[in-house]
C-alpha positions as CSV (number, residue, x, y, z in Angstrom):
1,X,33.8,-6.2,-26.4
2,X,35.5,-6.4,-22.7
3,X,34.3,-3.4,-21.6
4,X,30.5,-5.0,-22.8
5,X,31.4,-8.4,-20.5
6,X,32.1,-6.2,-17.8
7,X,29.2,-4.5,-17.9
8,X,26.7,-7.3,-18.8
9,X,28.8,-8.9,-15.6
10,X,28.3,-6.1,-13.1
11,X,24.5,-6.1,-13.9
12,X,24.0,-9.6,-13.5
13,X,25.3,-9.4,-10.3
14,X,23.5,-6.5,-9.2
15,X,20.1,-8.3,-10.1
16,X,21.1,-11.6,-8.2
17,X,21.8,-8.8,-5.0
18,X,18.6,-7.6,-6.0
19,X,16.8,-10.4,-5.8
20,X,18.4,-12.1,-2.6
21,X,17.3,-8.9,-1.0
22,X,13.9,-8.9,-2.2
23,X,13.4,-12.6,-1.4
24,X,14.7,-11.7,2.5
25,X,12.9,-8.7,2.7
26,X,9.5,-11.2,2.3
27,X,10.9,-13.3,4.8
28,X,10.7,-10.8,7.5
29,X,7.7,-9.1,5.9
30,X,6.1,-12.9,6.3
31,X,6.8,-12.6,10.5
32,X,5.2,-9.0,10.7
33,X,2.3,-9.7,10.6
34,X,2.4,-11.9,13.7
35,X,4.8,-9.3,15.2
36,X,2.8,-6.5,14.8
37,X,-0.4,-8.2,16.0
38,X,1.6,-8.6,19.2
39,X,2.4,-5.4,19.2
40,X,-0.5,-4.3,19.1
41,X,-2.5,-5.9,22.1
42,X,-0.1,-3.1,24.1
43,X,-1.3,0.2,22.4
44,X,-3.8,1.6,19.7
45,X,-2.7,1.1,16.0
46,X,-2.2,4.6,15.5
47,X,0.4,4.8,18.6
48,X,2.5,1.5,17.3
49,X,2.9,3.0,14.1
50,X,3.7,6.3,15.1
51,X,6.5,4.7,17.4
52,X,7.7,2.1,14.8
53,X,8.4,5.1,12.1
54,X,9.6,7.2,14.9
55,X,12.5,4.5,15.7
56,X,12.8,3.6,12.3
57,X,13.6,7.1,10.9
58,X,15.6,7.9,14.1
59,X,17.9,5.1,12.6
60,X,18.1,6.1,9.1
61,X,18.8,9.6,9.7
62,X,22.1,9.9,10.1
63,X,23.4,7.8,7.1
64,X,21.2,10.0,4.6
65,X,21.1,13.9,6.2
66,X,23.6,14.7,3.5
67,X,21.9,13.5,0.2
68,X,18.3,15.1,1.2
69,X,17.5,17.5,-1.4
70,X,14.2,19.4,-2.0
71,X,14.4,18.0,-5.6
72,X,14.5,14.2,-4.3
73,X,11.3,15.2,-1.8
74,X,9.1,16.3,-4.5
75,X,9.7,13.2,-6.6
76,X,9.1,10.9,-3.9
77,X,6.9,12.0,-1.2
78,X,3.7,11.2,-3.4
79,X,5.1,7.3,-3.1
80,X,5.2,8.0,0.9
81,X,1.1,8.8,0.8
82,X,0.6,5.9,-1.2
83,X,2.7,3.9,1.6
84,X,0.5,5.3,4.4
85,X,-2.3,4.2,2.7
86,X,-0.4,0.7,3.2
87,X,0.0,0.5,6.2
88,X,-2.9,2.5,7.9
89,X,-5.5,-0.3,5.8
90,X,-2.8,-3.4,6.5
91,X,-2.6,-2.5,10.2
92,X,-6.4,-1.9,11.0
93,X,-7.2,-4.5,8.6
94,X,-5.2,-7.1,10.9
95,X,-7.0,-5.8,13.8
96,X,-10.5,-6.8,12.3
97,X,-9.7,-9.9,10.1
98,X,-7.9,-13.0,10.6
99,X,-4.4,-13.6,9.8
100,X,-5.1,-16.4,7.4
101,X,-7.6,-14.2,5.2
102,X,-5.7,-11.0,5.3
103,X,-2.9,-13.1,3.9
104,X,-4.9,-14.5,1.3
105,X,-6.3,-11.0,0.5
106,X,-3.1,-9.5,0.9
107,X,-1.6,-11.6,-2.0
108,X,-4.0,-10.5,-4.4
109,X,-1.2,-7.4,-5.3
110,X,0.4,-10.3,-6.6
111,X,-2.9,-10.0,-9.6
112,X,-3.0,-6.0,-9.5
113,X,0.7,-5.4,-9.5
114,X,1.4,-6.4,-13.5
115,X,-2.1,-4.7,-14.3
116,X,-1.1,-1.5,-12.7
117,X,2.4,-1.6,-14.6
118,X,0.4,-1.7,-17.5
119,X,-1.9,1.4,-16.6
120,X,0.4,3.5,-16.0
121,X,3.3,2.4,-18.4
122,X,0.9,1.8,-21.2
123,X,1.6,-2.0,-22.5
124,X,-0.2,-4.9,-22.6
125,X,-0.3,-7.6,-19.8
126,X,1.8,-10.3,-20.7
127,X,0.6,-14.1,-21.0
128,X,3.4,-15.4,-18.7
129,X,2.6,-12.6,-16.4
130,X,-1.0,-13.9,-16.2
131,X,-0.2,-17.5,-16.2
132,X,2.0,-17.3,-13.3
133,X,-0.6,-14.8,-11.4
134,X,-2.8,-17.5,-11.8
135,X,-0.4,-20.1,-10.5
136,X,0.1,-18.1,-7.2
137,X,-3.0,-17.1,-6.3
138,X,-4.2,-21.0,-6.8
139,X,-1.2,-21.7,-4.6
140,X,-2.3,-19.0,-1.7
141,X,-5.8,-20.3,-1.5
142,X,-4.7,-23.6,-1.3
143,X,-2.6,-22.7,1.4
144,X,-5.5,-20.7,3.3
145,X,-7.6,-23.1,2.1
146,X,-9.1,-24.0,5.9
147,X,-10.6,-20.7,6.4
148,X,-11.8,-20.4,2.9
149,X,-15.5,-21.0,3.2
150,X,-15.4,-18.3,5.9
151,X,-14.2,-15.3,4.2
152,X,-16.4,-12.4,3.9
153,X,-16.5,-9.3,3.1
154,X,-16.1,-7.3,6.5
155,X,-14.5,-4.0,7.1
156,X,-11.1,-6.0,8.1
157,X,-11.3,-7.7,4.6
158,X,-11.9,-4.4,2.8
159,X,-8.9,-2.8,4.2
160,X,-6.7,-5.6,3.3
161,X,-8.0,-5.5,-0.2
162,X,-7.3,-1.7,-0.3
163,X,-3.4,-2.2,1.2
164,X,-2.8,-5.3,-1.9
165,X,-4.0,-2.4,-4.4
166,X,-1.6,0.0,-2.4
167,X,1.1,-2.6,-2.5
168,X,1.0,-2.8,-6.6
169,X,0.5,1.0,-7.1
170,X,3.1,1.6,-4.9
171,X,6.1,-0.7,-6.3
172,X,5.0,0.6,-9.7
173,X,5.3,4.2,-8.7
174,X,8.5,4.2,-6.6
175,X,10.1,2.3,-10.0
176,X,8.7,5.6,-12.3
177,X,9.7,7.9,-9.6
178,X,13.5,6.3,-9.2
179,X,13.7,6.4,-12.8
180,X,13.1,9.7,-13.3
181,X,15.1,10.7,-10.3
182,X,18.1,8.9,-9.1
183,X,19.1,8.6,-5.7
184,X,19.9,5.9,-2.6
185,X,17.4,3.3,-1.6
186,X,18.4,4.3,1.8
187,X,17.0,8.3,1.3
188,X,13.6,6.8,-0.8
189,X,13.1,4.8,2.3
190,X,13.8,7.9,4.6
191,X,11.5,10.7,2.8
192,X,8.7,7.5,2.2
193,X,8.7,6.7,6.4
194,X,8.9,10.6,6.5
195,X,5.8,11.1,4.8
196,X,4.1,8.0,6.8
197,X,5.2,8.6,10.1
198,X,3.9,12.7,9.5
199,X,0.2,11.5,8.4
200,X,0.2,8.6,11.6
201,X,1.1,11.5,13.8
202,X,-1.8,13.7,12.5
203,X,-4.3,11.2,12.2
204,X,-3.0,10.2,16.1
205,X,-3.2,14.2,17.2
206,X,-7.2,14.7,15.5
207,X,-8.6,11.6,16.5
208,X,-7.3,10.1,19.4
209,X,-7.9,11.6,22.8
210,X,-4.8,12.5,24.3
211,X,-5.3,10.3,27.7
212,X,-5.2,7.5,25.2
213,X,-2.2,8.2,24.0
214,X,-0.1,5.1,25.6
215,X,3.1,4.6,25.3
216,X,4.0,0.8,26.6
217,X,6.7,0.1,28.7
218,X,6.9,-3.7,28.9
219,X,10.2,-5.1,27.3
220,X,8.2,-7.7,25.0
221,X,7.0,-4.8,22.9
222,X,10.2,-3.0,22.5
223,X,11.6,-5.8,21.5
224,X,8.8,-6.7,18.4
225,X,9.6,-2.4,17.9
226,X,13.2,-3.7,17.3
227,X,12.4,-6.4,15.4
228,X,9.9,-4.6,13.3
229,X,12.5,-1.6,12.4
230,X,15.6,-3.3,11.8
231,X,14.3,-6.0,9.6
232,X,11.0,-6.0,9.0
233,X,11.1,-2.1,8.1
234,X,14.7,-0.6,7.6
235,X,16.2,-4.1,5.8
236,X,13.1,-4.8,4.2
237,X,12.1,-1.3,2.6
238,X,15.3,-0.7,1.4
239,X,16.0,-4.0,-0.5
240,X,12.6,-3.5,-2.2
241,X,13.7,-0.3,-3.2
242,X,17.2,-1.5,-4.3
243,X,15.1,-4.1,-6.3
244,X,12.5,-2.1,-7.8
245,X,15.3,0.1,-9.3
246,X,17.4,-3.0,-10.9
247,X,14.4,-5.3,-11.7
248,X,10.8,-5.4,-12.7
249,X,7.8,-4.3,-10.8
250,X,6.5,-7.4,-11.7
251,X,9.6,-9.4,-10.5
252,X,9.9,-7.4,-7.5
253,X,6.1,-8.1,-6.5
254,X,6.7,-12.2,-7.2
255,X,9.3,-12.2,-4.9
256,X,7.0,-10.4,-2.3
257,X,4.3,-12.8,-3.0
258,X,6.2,-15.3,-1.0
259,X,4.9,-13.6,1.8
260,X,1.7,-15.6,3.4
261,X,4.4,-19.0,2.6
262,X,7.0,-17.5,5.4
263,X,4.1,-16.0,7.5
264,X,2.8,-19.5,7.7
265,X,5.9,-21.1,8.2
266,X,6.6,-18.5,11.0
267,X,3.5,-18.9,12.5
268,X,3.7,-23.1,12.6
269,X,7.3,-22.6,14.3
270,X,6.2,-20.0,17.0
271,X,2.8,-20.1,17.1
272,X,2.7,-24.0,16.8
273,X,-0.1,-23.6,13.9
274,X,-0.3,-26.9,11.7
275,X,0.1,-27.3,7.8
276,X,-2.6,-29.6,6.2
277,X,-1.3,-31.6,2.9
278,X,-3.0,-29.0,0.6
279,X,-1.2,-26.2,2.4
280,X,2.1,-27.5,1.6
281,X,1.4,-28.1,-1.9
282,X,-0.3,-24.6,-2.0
283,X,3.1,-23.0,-0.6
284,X,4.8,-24.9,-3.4
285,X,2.8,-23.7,-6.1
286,X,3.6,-19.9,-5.0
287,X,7.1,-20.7,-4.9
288,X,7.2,-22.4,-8.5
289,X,5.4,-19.2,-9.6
290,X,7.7,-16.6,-7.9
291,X,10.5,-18.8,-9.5
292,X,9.3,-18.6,-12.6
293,X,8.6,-15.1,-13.2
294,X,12.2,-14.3,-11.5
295,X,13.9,-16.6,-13.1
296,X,13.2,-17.0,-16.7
297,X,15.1,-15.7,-19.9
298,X,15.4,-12.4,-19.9
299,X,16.9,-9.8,-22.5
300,X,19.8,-8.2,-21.0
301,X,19.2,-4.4,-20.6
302,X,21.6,-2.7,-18.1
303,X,20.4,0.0,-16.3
């Protein structure tokens, strides 16, 4: 009976480290995007990724050379495409579309993520799964609700659509794939940037023209690069990671959804960008919902 205390003790505090982590990691994720828009306005999208995965894995190398296997590649590589899918769509997305729609867009994984769980675990969607998707995606276009009337359809739009379904493939994937083969956060984050940072290079080597290939050398964008890697990146990455593997997709992708609330807060503090009355109450309602799903009663099931 002690021994079963301890245990049910140890995974209760593993899930709250889980989901402090996740719930930071959409902190920074929320400042990104005005980061990397920065960022880019110094080089092509192709050459800031290539250079923000080049740092990033430059970093992480040396705490994980020793637990690379092939074994751990082959199960997790296929969740590193899906991640370049991500980001290529998020990034050029951001470049055509403006911030407030790509974050309503963006949020949408928020809908796809416990439909995707279903396909490819096979169960049915849940009613509280649905009733709080409902709840924060109500909340998000309240909170975007200026620019509203305005969204269309453009290539900028499309690609943020395609990097929410990304987003909700990919959490459910990395969970199957960490299931079936345990390892680090730290390395899945490794062989996943691997696997990004290889397709950014080749897409940078076929189809941009090598006088174009700028590298920028004013200290303001080194300094988003550093920003971007440490938190928004290495932090970030491997707390969803550690979360996915000691929660729920579904949890997990809650947690993220409080995204476009700290992008927005972020942007009123730096960019000086003002919250209407709706938009508050819209960043409450995601917050409720994000709450709920993490928070309610839950059958205890170590893992």
């Amino acid at each position: 009976m002690e021994q079963v205390e301890q245990n049910k003790s140890v995974f209760l505090n593993t899930s709250l480290i889980a989901t402090t982590g996740v719930l930071a990691a959409a902190v920074f994720w929320g400042t990104s995007f005005g980061v990397a828009k920065e960022s880019m306005l110094y080089t092509g999208v192709l050459m800031f990724l290539v250079i923000r995965f080049c740092c990033t894995l430059l970093v992480i190398f040396p705490f994980v050379v020793k637990k690379l296997n092939r074994q751990v590649w082959r199960q997790l590589a296929p969740t590193g495409g899906v991640l370049s899918v991500i980001y290529l769509a998020e990034s050029y997305g951001l470049k055509y579309t403006a911030a407030s729609n790509a974050a309503f867009l963006i949020s949408l994984f928020l809908i796809f993520t416990p439909a995707v769980d279903a396909l490819f675990n096979r169960h049915k969607l849940t009613v509280t799964d649905l009733f709080a998707g409902c709840i924060a995606i109500a909340g998000v276009w309240l909170l975007v609700g200026d620019s509203l009337n305005t969204v269309t359809f453009n290539i900028g739009n499309i690609l943020i659509l395609i990097a929410a379904l990304g987003r909700a493939t990919f959490v459910v994937t990395t969970k199957k794939k960490m299931n079936k083969q345990h390892c680090d956060p730290m390395v899945a984050t490794f062989i996943q940037l691997s696997v990004v940072t290889a397709v950014c290079i080749g897409l940078l080597i076929f189809t941009v023209p090598a006088d174009q290939f700028i590298i920028p050398s004013a200290p303001e964008f080194w300094l988003y690069i550093s920003y971007l890697v440490i938190f928004c990146t290495l932090f970030a990455f491997y707390f969803q990671n550690y979360g996915v593997k000691h929660t729920s997709p579904t949890q997990v992708s809650f947690l993220l959804g409080l995204e476009p609330v700290f992008g927005g807060l972020f942007a009123h503090w730096w960019l000086g960008e003002q919250f209407e009355q709706l938009q508050w109450v819209g960043a409450g309602m995601i917050v409720l919902a994000a709450m709920f799903i993490s928070f309610r009663p839950k059958k205890y099931s170590p893992i």
